[in-house]
N, CA, C and O atoms as CSV, one atom per row, in Angstrom:
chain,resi,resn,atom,element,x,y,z
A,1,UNK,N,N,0.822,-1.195,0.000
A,1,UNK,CA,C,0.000,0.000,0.000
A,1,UNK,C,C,0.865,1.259,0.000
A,1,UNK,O,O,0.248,2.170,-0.550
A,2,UNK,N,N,2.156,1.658,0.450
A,2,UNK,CA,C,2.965,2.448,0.874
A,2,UNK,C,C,3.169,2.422,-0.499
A,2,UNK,O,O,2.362,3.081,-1.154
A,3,UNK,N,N,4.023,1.844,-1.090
A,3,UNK,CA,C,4.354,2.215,-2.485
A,3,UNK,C,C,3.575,2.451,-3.644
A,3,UNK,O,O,4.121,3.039,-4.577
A,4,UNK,N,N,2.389,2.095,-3.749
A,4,UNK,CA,C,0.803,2.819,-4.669
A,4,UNK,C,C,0.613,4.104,-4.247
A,4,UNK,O,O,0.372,5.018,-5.036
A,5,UNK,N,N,0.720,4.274,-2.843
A,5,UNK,CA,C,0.271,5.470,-2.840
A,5,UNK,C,C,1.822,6.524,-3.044
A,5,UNK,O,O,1.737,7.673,-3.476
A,6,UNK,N,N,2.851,6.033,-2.742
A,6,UNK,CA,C,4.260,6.825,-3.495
A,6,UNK,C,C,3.885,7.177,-4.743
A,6,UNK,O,O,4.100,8.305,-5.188
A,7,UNK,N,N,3.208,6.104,-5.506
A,7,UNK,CA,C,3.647,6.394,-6.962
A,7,UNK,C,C,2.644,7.352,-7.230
A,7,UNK,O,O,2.742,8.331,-7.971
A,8,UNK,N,N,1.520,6.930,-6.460
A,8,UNK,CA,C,0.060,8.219,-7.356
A,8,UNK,C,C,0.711,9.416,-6.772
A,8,UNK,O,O,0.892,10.318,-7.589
A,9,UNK,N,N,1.109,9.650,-5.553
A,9,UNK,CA,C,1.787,11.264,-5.303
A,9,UNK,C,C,2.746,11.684,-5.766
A,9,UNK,O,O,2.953,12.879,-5.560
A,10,UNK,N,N,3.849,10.841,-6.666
A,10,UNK,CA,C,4.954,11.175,-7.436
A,10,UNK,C,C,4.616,11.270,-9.003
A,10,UNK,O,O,5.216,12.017,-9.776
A,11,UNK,N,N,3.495,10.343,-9.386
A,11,UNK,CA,C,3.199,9.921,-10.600
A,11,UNK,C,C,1.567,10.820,-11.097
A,11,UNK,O,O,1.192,11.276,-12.177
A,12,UNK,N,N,1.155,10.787,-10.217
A,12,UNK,CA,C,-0.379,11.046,-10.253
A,12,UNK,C,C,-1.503,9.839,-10.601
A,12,UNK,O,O,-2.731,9.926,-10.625
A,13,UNK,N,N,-0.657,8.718,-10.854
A,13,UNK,CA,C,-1.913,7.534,-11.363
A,13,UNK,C,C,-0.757,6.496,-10.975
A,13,UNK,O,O,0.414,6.558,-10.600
A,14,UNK,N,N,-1.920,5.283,-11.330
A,14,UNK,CA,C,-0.449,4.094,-10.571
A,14,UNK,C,C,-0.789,3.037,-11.578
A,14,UNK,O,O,-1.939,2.647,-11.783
A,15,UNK,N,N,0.177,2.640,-12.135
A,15,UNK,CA,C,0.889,1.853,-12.738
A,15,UNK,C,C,2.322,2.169,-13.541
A,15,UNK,O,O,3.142,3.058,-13.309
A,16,UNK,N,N,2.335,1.120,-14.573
A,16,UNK,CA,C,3.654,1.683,-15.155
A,16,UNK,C,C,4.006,3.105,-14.840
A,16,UNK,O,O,3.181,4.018,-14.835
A,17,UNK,N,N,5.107,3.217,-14.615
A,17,UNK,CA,C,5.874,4.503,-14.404
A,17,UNK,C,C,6.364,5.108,-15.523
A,17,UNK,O,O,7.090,4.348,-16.164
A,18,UNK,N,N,6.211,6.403,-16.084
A,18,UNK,CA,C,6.333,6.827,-17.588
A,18,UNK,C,C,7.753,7.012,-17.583
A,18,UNK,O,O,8.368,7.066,-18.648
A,19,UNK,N,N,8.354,7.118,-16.420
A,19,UNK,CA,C,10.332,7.246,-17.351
A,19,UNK,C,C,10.721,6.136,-16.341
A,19,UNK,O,O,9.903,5.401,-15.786
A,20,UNK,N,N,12.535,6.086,-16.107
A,20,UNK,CA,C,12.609,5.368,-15.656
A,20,UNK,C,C,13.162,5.744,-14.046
A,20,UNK,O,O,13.942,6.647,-13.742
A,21,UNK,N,N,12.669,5.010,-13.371
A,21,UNK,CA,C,12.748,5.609,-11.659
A,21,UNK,C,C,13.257,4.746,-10.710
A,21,UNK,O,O,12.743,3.664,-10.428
A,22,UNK,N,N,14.169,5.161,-10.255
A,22,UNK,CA,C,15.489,3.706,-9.352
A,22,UNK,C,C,14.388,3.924,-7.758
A,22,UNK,O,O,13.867,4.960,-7.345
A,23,UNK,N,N,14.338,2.534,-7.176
A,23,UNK,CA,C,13.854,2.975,-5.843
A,23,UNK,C,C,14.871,2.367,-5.329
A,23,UNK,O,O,15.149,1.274,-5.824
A,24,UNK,N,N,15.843,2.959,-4.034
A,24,UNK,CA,C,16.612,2.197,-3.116
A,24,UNK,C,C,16.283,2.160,-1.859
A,24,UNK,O,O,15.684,2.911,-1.089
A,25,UNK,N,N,17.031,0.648,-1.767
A,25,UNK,CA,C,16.492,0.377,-0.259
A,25,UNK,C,C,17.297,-0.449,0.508
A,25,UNK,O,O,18.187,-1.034,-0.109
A,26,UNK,N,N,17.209,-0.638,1.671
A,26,UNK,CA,C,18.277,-1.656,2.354
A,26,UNK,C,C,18.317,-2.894,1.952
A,26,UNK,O,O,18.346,-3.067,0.734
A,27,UNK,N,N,18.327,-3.820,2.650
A,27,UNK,CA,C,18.641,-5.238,2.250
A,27,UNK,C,C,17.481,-5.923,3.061
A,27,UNK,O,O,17.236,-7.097,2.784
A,28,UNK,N,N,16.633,-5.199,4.188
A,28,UNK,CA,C,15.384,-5.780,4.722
A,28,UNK,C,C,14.925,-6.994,3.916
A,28,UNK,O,O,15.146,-7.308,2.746
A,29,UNK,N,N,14.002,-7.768,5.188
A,29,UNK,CA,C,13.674,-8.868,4.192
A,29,UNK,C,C,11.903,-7.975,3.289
A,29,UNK,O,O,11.357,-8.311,2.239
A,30,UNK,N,N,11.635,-7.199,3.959
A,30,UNK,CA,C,10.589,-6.485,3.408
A,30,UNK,C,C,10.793,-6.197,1.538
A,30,UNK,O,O,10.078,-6.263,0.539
A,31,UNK,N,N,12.128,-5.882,1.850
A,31,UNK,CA,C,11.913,-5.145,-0.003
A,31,UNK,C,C,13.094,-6.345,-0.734
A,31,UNK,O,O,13.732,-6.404,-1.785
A,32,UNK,N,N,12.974,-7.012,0.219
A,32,UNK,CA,C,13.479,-8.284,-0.542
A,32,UNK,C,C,12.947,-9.405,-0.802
A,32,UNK,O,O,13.506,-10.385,-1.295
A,33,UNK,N,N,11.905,-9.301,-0.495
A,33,UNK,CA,C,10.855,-11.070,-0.776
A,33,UNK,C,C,10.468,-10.619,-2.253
A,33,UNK,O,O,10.568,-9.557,-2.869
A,34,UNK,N,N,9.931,-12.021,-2.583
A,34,UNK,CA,C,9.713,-12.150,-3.671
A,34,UNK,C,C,8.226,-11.639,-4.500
A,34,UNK,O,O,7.887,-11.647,-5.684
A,35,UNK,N,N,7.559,-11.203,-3.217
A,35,UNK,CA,C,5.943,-10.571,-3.926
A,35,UNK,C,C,6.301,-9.230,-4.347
A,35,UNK,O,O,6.059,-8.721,-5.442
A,36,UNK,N,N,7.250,-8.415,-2.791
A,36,UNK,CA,C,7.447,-7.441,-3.152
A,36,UNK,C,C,8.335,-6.600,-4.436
A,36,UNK,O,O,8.099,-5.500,-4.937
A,37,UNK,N,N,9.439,-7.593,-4.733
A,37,UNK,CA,C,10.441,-7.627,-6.152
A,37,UNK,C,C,9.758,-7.836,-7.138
A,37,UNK,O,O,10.258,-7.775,-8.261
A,38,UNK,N,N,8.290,-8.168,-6.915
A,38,UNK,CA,C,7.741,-8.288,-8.197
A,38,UNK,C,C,6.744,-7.183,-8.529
A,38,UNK,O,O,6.407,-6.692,-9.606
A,39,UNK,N,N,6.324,-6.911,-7.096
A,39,UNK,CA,C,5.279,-5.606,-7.449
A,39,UNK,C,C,6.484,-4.806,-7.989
A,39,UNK,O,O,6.107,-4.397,-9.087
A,40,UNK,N,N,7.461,-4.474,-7.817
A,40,UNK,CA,C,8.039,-3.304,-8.101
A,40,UNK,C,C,8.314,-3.518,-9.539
A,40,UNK,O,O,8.131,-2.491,-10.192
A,41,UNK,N,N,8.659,-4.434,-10.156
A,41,UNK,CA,C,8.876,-4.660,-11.453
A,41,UNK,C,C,7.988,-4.730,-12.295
A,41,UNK,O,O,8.223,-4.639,-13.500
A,42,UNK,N,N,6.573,-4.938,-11.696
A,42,UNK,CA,C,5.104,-4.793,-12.662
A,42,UNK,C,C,4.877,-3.348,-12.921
A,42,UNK,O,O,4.170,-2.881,-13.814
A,43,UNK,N,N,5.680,-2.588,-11.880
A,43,UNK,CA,C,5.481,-0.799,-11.716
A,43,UNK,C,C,6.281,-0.722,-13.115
A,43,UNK,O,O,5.682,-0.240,-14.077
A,44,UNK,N,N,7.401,-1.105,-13.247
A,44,UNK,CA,C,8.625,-0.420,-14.339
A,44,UNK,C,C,9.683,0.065,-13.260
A,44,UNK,O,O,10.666,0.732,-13.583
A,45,UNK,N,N,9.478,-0.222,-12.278
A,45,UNK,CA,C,10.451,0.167,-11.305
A,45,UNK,C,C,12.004,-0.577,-11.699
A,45,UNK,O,O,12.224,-1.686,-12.186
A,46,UNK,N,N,13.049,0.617,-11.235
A,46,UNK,CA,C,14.629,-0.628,-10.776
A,46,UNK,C,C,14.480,-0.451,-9.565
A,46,UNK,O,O,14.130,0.594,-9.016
A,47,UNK,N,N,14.779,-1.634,-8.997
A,47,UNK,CA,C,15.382,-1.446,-7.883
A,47,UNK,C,C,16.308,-1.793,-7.418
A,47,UNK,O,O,16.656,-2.840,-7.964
A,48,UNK,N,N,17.284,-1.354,-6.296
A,48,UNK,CA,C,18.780,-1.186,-5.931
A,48,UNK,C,C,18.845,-1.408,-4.580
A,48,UNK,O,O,17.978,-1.089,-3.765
A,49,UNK,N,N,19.865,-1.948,-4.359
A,49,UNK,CA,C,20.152,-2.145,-2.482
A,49,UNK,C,C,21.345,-1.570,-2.455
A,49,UNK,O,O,22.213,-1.664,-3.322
A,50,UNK,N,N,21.409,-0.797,-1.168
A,50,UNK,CA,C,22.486,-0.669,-0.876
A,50,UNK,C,C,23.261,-1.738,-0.292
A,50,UNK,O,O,22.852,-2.880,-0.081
A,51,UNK,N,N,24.734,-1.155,0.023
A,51,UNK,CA,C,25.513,-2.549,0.761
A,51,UNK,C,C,25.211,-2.982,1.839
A,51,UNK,O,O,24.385,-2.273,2.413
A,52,UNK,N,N,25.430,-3.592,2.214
A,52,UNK,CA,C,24.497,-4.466,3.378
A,52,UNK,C,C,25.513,-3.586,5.020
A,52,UNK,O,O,26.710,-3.336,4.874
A,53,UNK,N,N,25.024,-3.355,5.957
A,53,UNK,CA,C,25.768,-2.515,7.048
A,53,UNK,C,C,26.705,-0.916,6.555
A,53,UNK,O,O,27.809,-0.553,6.959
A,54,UNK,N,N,25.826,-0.260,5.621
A,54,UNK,CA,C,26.002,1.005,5.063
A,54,UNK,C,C,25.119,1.393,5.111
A,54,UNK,O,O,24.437,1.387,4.086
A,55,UNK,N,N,24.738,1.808,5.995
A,55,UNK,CA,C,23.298,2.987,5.994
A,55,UNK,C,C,23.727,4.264,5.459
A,55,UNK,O,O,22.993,4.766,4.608
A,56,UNK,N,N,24.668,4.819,5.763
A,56,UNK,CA,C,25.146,5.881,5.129
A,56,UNK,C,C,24.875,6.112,3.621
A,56,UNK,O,O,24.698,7.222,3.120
A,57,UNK,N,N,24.862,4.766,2.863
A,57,UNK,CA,C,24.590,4.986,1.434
A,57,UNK,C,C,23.194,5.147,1.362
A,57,UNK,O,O,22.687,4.988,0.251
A,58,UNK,N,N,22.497,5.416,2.269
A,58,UNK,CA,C,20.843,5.910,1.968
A,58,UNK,C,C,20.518,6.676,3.670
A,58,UNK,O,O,19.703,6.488,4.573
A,59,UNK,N,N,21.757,7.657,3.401
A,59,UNK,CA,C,21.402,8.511,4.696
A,59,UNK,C,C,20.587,9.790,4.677
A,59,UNK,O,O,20.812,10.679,5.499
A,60,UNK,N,N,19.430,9.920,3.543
A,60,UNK,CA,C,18.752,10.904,3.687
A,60,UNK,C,C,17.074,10.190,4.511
A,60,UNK,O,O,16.257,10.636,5.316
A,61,UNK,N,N,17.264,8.691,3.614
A,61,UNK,CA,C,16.558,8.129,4.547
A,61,UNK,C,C,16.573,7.907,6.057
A,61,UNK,O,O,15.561,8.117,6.724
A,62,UNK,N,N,17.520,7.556,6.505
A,62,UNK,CA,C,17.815,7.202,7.702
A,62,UNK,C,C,17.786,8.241,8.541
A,62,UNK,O,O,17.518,7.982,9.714
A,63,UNK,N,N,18.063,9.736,8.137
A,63,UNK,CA,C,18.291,10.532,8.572
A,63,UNK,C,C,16.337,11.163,8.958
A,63,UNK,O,O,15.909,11.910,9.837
A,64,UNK,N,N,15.902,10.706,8.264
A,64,UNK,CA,C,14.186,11.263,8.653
A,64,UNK,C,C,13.805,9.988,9.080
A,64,UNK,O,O,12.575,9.966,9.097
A,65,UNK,N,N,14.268,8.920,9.430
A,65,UNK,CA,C,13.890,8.174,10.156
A,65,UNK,C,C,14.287,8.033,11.430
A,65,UNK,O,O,13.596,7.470,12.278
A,66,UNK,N,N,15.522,8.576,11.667
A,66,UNK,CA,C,15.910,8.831,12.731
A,66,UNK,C,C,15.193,9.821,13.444
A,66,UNK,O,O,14.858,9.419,14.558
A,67,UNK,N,N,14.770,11.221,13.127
A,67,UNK,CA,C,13.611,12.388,13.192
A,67,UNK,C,C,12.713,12.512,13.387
A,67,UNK,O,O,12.198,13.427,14.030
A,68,UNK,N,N,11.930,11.065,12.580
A,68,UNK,CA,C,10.765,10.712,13.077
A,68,UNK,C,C,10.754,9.696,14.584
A,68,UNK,O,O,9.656,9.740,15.138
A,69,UNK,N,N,11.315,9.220,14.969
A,69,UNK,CA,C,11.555,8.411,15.844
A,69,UNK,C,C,11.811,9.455,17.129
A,69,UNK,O,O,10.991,9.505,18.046
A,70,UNK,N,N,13.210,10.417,17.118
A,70,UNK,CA,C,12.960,11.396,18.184
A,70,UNK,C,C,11.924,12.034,18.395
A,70,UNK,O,O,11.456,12.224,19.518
A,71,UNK,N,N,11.345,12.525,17.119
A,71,UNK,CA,C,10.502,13.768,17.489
A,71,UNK,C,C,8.715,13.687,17.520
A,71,UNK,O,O,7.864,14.541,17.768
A,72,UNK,N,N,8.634,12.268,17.151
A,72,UNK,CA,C,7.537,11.673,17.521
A,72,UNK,C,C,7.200,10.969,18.107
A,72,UNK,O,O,6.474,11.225,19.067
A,73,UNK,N,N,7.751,9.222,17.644
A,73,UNK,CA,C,7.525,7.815,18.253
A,73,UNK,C,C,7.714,7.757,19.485
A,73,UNK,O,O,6.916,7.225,20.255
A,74,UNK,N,N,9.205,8.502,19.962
A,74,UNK,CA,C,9.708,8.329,21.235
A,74,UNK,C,C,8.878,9.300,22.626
A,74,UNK,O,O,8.884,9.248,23.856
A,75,UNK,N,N,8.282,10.067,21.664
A,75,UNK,CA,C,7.542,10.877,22.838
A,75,UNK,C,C,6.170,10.842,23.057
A,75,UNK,O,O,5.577,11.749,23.642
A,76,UNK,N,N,5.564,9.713,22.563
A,76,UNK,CA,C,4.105,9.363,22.452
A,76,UNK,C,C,3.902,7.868,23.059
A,76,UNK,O,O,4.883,7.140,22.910
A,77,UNK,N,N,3.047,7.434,23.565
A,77,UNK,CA,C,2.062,6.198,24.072
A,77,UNK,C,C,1.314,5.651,23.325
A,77,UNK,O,O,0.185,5.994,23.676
A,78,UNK,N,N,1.244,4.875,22.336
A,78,UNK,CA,C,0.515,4.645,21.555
A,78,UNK,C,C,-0.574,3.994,22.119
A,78,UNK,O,O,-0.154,3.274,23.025
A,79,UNK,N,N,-1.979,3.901,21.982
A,79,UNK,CA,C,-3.158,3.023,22.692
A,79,UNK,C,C,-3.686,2.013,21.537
A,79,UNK,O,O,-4.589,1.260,21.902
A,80,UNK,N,N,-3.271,1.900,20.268
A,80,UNK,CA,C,-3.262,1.196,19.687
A,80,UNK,C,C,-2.636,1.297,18.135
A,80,UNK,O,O,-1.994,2.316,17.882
A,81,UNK,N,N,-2.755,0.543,17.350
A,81,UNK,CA,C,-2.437,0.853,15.785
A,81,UNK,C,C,-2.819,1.979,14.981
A,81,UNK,O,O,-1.979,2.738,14.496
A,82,UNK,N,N,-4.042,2.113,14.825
A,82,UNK,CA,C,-4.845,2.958,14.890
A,82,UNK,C,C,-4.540,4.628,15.027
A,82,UNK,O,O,-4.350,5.521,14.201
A,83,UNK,N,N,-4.579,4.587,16.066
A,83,UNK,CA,C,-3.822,5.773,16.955
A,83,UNK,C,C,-2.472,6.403,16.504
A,83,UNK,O,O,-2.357,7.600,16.243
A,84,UNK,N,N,-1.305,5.358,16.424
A,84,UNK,CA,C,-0.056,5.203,16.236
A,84,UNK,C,C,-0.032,5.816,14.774
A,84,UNK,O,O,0.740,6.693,14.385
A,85,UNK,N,N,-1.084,5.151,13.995
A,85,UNK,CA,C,-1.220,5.876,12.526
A,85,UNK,C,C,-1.893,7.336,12.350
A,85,UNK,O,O,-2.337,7.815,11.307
A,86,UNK,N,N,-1.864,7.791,13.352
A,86,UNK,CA,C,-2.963,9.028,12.989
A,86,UNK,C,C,-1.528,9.666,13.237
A,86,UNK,O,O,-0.720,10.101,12.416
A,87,UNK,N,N,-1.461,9.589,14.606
A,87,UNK,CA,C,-0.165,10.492,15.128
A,87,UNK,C,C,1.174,10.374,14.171
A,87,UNK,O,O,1.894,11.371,14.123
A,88,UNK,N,N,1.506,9.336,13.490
A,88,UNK,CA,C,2.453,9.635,13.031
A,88,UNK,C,C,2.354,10.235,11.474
A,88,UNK,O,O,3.163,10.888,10.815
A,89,UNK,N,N,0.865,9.678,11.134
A,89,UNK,CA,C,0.573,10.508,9.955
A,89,UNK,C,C,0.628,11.923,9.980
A,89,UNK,O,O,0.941,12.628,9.021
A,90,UNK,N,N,0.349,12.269,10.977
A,90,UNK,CA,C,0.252,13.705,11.639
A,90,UNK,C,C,1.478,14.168,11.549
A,90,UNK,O,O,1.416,15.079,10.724
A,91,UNK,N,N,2.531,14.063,11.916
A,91,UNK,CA,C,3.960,14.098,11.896
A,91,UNK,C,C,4.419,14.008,10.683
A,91,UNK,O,O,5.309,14.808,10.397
A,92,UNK,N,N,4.057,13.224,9.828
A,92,UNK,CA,C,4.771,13.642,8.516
A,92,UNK,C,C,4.410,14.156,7.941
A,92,UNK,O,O,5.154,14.449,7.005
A,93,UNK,N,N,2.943,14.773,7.912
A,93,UNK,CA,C,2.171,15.967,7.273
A,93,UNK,C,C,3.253,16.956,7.842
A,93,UNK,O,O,4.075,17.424,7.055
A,94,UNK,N,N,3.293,17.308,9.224
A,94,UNK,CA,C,4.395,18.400,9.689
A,94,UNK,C,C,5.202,18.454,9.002
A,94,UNK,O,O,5.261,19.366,8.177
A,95,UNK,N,N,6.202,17.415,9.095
A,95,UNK,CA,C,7.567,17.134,8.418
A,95,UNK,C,C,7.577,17.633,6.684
A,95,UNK,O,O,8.638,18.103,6.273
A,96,UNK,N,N,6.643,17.545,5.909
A,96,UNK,CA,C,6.671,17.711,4.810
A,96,UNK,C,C,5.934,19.297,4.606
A,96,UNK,O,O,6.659,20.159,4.108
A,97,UNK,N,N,4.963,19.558,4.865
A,97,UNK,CA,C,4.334,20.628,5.064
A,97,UNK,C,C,4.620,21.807,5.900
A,97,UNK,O,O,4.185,22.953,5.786
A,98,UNK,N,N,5.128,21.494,6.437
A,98,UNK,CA,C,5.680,23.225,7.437
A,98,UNK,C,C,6.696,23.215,8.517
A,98,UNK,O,O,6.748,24.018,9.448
A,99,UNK,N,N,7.532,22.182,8.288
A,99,UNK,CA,C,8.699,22.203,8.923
A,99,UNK,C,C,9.820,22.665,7.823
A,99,UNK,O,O,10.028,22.021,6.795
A,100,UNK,N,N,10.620,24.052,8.230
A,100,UNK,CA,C,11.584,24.504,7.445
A,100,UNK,C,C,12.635,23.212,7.127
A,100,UNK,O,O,12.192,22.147,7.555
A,101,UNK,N,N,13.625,23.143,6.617
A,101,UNK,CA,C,15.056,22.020,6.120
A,101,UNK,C,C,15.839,23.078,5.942
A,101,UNK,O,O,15.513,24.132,5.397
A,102,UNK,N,N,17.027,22.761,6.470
A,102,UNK,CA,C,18.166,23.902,5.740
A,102,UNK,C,C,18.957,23.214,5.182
A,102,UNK,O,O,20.113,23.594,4.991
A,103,UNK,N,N,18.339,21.616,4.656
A,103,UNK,CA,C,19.276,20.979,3.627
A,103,UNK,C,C,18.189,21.680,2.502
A,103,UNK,O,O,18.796,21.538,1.440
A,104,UNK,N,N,17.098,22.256,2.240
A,104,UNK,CA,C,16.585,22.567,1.482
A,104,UNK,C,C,16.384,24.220,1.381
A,104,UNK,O,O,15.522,24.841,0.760
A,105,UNK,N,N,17.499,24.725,2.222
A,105,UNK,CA,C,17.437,26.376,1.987
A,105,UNK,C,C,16.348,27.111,2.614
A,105,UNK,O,O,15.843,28.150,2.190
A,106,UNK,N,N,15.988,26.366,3.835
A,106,UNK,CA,C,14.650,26.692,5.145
A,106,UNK,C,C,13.233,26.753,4.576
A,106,UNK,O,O,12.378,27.496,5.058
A,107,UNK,N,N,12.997,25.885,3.456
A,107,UNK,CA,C,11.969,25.293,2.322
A,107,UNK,C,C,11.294,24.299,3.187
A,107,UNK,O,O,11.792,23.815,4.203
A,108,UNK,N,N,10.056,24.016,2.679
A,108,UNK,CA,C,9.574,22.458,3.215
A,108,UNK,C,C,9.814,21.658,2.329
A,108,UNK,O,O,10.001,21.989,1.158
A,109,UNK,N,N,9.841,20.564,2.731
A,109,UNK,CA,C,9.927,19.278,1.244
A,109,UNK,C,C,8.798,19.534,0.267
A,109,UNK,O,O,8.969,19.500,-0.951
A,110,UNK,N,N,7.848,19.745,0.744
A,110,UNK,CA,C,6.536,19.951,-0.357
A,110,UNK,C,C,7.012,21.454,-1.507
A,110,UNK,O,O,7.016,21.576,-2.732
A,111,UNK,N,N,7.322,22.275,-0.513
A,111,UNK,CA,C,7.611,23.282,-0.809
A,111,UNK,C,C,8.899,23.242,-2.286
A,111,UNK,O,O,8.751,23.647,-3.439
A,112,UNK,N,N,9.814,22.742,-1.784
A,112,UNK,CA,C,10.909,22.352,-2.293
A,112,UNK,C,C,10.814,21.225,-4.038
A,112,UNK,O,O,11.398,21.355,-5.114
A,113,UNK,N,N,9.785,20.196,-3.527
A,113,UNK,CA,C,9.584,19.521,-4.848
A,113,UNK,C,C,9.005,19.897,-5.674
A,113,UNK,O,O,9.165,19.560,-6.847
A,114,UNK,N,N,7.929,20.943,-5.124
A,114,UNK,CA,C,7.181,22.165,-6.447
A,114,UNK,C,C,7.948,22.670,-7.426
A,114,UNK,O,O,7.922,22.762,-8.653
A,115,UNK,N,N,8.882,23.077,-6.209
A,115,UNK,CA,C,9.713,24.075,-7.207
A,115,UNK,C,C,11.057,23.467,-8.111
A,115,UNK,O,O,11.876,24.153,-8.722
A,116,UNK,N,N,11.027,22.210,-8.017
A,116,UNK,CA,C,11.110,21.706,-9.206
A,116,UNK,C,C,10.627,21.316,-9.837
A,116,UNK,O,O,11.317,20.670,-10.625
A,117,UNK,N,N,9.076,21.308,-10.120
A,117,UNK,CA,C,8.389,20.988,-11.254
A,117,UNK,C,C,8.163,22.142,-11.864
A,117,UNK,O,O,7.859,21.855,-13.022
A,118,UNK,N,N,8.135,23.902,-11.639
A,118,UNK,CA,C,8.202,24.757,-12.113
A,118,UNK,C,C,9.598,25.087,-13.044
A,118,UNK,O,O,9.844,26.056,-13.762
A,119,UNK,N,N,10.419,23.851,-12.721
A,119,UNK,CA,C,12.274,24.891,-13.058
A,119,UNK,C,C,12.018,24.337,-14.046
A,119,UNK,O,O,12.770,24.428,-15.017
């Protein structure tokens, strides 16, 4: 479900992907089983792993996962699944929507990917 809904917010519709688009990811067994290697390849997707105990080679990820974990997970009680999904949905609406980046020039990410579809 996470990755349909990537593609309709990157793509606007979901299927084939009209150019070609690398997704990387760790070595998890998640994006390594075999249903999931295949959804991605019915997309038109490549996909790439990094080296196995290099997080660094996908440290923009890690780095908002780490962010999300301080600045949410760790400071909340969750009372169920449910819950856990609102609040953290909530949090990345923040995170993308109106939290400045000064890897992005004190932009939001939303903010920031617009303005490359205008350049």
């Amino acid at each position: 479900a996470a990755l349909e809904q990537a593609l309709i917010t990157r793509f606007g519709t979901l299927g084939r992907v009209p150019e070609p688009f690398l997704l990387r990811s760790d070595n998890g067994l998640v994006f390594t089983s075999r249903d999931y290697t295949r959804l991605v390849r019915s997309y038109g997707l490549k996909q790439e792993f990094i080296t196995p105990h290099c997080p660094q080679q996908n440290g923009m990820v890690e780095r908002v996962i780490r962010t999300l974990k301080e600045q949410c997970v760790h400071r909340h009680r969750f009372e169920s699944q449910v819950h856990a999904l609102r609040i953290i949905g909530d949090w990345i609406g923040f995170y993308n929507q109106q939290r400045p980046h000064q890897a992005l020039k004190m932009m939001t990410p939303d903010a920031a990917y617009a303005a490359t579809l205008t350049a």
